[in-house]
C-alpha positions in Angstrom: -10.7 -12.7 16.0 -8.2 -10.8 13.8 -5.3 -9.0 15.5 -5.0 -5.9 13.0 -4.7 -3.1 14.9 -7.0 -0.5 13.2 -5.0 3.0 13.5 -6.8 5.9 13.5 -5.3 9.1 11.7 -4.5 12.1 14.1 -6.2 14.2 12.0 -9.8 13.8 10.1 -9.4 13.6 5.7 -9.1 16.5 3.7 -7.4 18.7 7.0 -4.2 19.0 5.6 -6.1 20.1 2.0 -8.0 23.0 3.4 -5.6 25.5 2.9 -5.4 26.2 -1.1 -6.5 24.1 -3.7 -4.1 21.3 -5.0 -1.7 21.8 -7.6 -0.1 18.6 -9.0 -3.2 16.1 -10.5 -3.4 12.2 -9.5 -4.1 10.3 -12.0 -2.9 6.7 -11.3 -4.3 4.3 -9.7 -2.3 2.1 -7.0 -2.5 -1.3 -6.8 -1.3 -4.1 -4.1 0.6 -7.2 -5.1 -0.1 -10.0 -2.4 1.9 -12.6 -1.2 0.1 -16.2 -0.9 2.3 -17.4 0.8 2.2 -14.2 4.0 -1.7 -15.8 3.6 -1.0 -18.9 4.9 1.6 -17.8 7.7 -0.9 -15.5 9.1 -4.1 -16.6 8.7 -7.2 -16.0 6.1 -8.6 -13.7 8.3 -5.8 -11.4 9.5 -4.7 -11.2 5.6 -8.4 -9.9 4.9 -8.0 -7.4 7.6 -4.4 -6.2 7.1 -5.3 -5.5 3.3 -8.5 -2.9 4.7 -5.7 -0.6 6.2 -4.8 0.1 2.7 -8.4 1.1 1.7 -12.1 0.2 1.9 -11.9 -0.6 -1.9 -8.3 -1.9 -2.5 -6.6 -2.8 -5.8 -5.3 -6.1 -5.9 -2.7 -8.2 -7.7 -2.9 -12.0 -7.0 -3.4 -15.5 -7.9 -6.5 -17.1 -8.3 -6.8 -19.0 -5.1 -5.8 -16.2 -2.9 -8.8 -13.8 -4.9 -11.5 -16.9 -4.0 -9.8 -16.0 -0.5 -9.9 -12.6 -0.4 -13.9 -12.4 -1.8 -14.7 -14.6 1.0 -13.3 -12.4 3.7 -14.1 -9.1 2.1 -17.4 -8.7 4.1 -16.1 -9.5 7.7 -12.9 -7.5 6.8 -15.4 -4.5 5.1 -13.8 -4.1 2.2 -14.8 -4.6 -1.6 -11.7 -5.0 -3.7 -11.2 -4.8 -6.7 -8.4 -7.0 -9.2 -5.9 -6.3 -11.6 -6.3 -8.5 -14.5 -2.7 -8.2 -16.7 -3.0 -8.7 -20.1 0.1 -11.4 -22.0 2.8 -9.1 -21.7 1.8 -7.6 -17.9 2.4 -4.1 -19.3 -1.3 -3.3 -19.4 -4.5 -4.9 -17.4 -7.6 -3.9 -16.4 -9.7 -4.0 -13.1 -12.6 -6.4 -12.4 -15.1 -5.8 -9.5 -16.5 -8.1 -7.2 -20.4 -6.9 -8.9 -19.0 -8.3 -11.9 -18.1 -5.4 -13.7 -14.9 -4.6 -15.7 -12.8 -1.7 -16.1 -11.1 -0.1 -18.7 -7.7 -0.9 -19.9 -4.7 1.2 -18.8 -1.0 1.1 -18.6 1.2 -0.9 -15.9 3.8 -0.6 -14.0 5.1 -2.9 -11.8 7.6 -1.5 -9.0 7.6 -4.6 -6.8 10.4 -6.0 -9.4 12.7 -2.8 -8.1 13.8 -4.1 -5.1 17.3 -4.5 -5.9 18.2 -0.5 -6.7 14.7 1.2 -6.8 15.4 3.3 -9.5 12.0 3.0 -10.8 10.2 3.7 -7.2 12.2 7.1 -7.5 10.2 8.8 -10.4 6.9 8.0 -8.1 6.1 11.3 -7.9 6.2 11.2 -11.6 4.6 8.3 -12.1 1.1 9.6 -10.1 0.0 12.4 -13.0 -0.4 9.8 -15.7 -3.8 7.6 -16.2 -2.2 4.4 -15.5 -2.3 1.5 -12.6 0.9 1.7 -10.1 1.5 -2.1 -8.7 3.1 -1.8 -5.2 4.2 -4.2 -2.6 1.9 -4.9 0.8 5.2 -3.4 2.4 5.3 0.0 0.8 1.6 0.1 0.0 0.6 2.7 3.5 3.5 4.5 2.9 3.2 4.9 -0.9 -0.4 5.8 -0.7 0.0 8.2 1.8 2.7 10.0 -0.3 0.2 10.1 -2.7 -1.9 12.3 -0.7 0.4 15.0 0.1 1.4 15.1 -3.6 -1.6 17.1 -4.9 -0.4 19.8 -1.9 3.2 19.7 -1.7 5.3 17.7 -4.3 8.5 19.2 -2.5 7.1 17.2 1.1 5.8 14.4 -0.7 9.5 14.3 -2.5 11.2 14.4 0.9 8.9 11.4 2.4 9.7 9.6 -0.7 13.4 10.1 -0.6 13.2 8.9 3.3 11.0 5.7 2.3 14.0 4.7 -0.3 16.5 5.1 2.4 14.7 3.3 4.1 13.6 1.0 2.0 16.9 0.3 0.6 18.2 -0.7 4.1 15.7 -3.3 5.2 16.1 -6.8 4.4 14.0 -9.9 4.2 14.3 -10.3 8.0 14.0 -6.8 8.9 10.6 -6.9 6.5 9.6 -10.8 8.9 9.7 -8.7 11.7 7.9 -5.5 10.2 4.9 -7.9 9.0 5.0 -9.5 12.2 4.0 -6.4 14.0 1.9 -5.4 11.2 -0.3 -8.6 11.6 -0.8 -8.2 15.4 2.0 -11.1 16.6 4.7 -8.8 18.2 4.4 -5.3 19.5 5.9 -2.6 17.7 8.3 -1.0 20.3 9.5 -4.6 20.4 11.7 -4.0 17.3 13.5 -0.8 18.6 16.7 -2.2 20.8 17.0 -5.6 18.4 15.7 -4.8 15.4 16.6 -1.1 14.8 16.6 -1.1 11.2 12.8 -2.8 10.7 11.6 -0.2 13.3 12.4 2.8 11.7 11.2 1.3 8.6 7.8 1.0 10.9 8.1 4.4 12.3 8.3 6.0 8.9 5.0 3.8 8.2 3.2 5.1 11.2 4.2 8.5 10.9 3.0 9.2 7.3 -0.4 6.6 7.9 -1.3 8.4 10.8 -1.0 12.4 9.5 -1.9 11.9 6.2 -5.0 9.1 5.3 -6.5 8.8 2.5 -9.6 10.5 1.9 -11.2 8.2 -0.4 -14.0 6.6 2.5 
């Protein structure tokens, strides 16, 4: 049995859309880069279902063995995803589907190498108008995509939850992440982190906060 807990937004898709029409555009597409080895610490199953609270029909980035995993779980876990084939210089790629099919070729850009001053991750906002695919880490991915939502409505919001995910982002480190992923994958509970582990559960909290109020209407 996987230990994901399944969080349910506070309020249904499209409620915080209902007011005027958008008026930024989405075009990218965001995609996941996976960890093979977070696979084998925590299970097959509980990687399978972690990767569904990012979407029904997730994006991926991986290696071979951990796609053969991920097709194998994708019925149990309910989701159908979809992978990011780079081409030689991993500045382009396309999407293949699990029916086979491909899609077309766009643009890459990869902020999981940003991790040492996140420059790149700044011009996010930016980065969602153009037709292009947007690789993220499994860390950043619910808050990312969530920020991605409230874009089309309120790039001044989306820029402030943006500009708290950096801070945030830029004060974590490996450990505080360990422990993050460990409540993220069901092994420790989440109010755990708050006397020992301050930094890791704020960095939770600000996940929680935007997952929860803003999901993704997609599904």
């Amino acid at each position: 049995m996987a230990h994901i807990e399944r969080m349910q937004t506070e309020c249904p898709p499209d409620a915080h859309k209902v007011i005027r029409p958008p008026e930024n555009e989405v075009n990218a597409l965001l995609c996941v880069k996976l960890d093979t080895k977070q696979c084998e610490h925590y299970g097959n199953e509980d990687f399978c279902s972690m990767l569904s609270l990012m979407s029904k029909h997730p994006m991926v980035l991986c290696d071979a063995a951990l796609k053969e995993i991920l097709v194998a779980g994708a019925a149990a876990a309910e989701i159908e995803p979809s992978f990011l084939q780079l081409d030689a210089d991993g500045k382009s790629g396309n999407l293949s589907y699990m029916s086979g099919a491909v899609g077309e070729t766009l643009p890459v850009v990869d902020l999981t190498c940003d991790d040492a001053d996140l420059s790149r991750s700044a011009d996010f906002l930016d980065l969602l108008s153009t037709k292009q695919i947007i690789v993220v880490d499994a860390e950043a991915m619910l808050i990312l995509r969530s920020i991605s939502t409230v874009y089309p409505w309120d790039k001044l919001l989306a820029g402030d939850y943006l500009r708290q995910y950096l801070k945030a982002r830029k004060e974590v480190t490996a450990e505080d992440l360990g422990h993050f992923n460990d409540v993220r994958f069901g092994r420790i509970d989440g109010f755990s982190l708050k006397g020992e582990h301050p930094v890791a559960y704020r960095y939770l909290q600000l996940e929680r906060k935007l997952f929860l109020q803003y999901p993704d209407d997609e599904d």
